[in-house]
C-alpha positions as CSV (number, residue, x, y, z in Angstrom):
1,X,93.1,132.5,104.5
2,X,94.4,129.2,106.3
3,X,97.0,127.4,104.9
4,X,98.8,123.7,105.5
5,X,101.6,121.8,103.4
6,X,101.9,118.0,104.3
7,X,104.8,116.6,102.6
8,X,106.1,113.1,102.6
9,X,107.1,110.1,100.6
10,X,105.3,107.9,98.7
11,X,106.1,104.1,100.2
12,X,106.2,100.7,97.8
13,X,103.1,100.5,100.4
14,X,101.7,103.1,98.5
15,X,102.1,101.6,94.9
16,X,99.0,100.3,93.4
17,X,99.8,99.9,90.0
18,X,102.3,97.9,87.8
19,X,105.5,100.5,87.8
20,X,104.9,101.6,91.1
21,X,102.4,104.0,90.0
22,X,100.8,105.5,93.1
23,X,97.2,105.0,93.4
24,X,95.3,108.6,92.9
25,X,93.0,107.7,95.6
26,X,96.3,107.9,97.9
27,X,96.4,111.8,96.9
28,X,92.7,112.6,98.2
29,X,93.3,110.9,101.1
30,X,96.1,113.0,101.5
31,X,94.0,116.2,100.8
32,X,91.6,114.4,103.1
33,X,94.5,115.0,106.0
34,X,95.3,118.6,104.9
35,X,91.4,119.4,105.3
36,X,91.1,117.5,108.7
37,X,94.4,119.8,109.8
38,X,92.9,123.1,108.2
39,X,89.4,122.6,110.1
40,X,91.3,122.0,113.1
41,X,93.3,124.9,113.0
42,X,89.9,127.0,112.0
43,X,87.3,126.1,113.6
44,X,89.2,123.4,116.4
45,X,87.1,120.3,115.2
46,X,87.8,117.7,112.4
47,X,84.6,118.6,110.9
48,X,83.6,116.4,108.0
49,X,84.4,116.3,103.8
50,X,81.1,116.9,102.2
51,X,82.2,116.8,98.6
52,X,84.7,117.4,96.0
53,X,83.9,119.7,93.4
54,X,86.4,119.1,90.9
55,X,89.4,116.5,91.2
56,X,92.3,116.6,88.0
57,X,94.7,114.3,87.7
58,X,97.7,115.9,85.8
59,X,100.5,113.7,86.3
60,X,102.0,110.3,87.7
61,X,103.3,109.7,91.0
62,X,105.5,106.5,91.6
63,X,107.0,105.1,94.8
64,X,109.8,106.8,96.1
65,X,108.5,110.3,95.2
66,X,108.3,112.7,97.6
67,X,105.3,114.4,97.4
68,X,104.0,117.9,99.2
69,X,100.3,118.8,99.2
70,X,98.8,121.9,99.9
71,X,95.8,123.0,101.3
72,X,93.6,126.5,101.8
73,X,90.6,127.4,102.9
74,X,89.4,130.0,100.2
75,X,85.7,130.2,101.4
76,X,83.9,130.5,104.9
77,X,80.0,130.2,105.0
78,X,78.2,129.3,108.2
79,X,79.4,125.6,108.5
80,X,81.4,125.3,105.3
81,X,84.2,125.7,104.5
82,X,85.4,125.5,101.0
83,X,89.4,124.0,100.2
84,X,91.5,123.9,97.2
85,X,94.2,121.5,97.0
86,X,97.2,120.8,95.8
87,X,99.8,117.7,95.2
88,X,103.1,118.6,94.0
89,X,105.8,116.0,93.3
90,X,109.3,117.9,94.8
91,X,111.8,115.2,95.0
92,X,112.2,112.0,92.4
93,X,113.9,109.2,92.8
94,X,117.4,108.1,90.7
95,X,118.0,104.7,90.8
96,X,120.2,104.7,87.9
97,X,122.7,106.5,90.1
98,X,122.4,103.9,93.1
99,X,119.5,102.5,94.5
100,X,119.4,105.6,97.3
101,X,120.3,108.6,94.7
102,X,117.0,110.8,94.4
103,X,117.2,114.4,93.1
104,X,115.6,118.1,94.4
105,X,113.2,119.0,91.0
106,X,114.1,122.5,89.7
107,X,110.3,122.6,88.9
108,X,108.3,120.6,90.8
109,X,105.4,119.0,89.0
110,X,101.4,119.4,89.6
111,X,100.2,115.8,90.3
112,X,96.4,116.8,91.3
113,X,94.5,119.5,92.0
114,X,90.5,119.7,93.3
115,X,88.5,122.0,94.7
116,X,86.0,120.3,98.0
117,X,83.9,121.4,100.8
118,X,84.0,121.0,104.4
119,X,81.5,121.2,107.0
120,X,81.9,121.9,110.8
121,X,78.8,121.7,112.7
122,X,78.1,125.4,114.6
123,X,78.3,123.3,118.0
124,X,81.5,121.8,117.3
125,X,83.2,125.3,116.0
126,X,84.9,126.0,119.2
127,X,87.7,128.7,118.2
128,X,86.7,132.0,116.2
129,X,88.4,132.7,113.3
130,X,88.5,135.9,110.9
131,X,89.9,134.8,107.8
């Protein structure tokens, strides 16, 4: 199947909480953008988000953390297309080492997982795929 990885790093733009606790509605839209980028590359058309079938938040993410999401197309149907998703936090900052020190996690930690579909209209599916 498809695969994408998105990875960037969560802005004080991005904080939403006291702490500079990262809002988890920042991490679907992020699996929002690994979907739009997987339908693209399948069926060469945005296509839409129908619905989530599962979201879990397992863990905190704060500014400054540099976060890399993952996304797969696991099912095809007709139109749909079902995702899993992925946020992994891969980089912390260290600010008690100087306000720019940040460190490479031996283990990077599961933020949020979910499980979604996707649906591409048959007129809009321009490239054929065999996954």
């Amino acid at each position: 199947m498809i695969e994408v990885r998105l990875k960037l790093r969560m802005s004080n733009h991005d904080a939403h909480y006291a702490g500079n606790l990262i809002d988890g509605a920042r991490i679907l839209n992020l699996f929002g953008d690994a979907a739009t980028e997987l339908l693209i590359r399948y069926d060469g058309d945005e296509g839409l988000f129908r619905a989530y079938d599962s979201v879990e938040f397992l863990a905190p993410a704060y500014s400054g953390d540099f976060i890399e999401v993952v996304g797969k197309i696991t099912r095809v149907g007709n139109t749909s297309r079902t995702m899993e998703f992925e946020a992994w936090k891969i980089i912390s900052p260290e600010p008690e080492f100087g306000e720019t020190a940040a460190r490479l996690l031996d283990k990077p930690v599961l933020l949020c997982k979910a499980s979604g579909t996707c649906v591409t209209p048959k007129d809009r599916q321009r490239i054929k795929n065999e996954c």
